[in-house]
Wavefront OBJ file of the C-alpha trace (Angstrom):
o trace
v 0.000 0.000 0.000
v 1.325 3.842 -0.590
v 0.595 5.686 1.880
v 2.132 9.713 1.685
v 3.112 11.068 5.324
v 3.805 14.602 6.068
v 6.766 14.738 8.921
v 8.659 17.397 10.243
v 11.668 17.700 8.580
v 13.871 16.921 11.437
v 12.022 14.129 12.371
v 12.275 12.223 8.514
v 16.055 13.338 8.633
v 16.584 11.488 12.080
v 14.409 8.232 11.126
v 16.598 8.466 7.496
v 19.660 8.647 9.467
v 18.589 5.807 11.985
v 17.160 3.481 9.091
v 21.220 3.983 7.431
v 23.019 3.232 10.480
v 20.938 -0.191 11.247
v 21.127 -1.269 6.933
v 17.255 -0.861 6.356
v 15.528 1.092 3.992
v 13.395 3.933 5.805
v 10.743 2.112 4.165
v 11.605 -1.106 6.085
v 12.277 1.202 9.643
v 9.275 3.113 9.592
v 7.510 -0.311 9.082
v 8.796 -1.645 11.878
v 8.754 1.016 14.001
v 5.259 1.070 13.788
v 4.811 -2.341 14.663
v 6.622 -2.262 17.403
v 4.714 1.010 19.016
v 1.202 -0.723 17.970
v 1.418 -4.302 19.397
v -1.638 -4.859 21.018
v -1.701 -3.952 25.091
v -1.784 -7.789 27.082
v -5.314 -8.807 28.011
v -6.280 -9.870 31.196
v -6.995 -13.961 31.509
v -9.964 -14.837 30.080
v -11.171 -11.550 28.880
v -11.958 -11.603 24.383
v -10.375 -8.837 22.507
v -14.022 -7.531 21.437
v -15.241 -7.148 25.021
v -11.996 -5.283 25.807
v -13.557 -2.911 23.017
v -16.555 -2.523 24.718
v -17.989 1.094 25.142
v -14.318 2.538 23.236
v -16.695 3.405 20.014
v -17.702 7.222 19.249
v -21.027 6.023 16.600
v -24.438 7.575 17.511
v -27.493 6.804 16.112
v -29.823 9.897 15.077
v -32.884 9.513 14.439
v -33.029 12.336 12.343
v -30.061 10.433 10.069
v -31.676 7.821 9.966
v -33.260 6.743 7.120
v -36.086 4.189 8.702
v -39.312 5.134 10.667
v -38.621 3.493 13.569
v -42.611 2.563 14.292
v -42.343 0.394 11.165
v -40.566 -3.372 10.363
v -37.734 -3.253 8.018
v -38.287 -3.856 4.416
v -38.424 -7.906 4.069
v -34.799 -9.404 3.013
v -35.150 -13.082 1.957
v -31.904 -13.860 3.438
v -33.060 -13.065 6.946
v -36.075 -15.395 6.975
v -34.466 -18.613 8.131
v -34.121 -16.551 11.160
v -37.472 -15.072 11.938
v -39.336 -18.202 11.944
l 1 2 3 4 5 6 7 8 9 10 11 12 13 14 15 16 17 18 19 20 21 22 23 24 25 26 27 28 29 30 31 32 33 34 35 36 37 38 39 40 41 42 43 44 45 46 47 48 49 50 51 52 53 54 55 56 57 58 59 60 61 62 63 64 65 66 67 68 69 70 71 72 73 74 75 76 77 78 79 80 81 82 83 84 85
């Protein structure tokens, strides 16, 4: 994937430098360096990765969005019926 970054100029010149002194392309150091700063944090035992989630999302419903009356069923979709009898 290309992605295009703006950085500080001093910051791209210190990563280029770093990426040359270890033999990696700054390609292949910012890479890495990103993995290493976004490993997911340890769970606690026992506790799913989508309940540790829970309550972190910022989506709200509004009504006035919303394109459905809310007093009245969805429009029938075949491939839910298995389901509603």
């Amino acid at each position: 994937m290309v992605t295009t970054l703006d950085l500080p100029d001093d910051v791209l010149q210190r990563a280029t430098l770093k990426a040359a002194r270890e033999g990696v392309t700054l390609k292949e150091f910012v890479a890495r360096t990103l993995e290493k700063n976004l490993e997911p944090a340890e769970l606690p035992q026992g506790v799913k990765p989508w309940e540790a989630l829970r309550g972190s999302g910022t989506a709200e419903i509004v009504p006035e969005e919303s394109p459905w009356e809310y007093d009245e069923p969805p429009p029938h979709d075949p491939i839910w019926e298995p389901f509603s009898k």
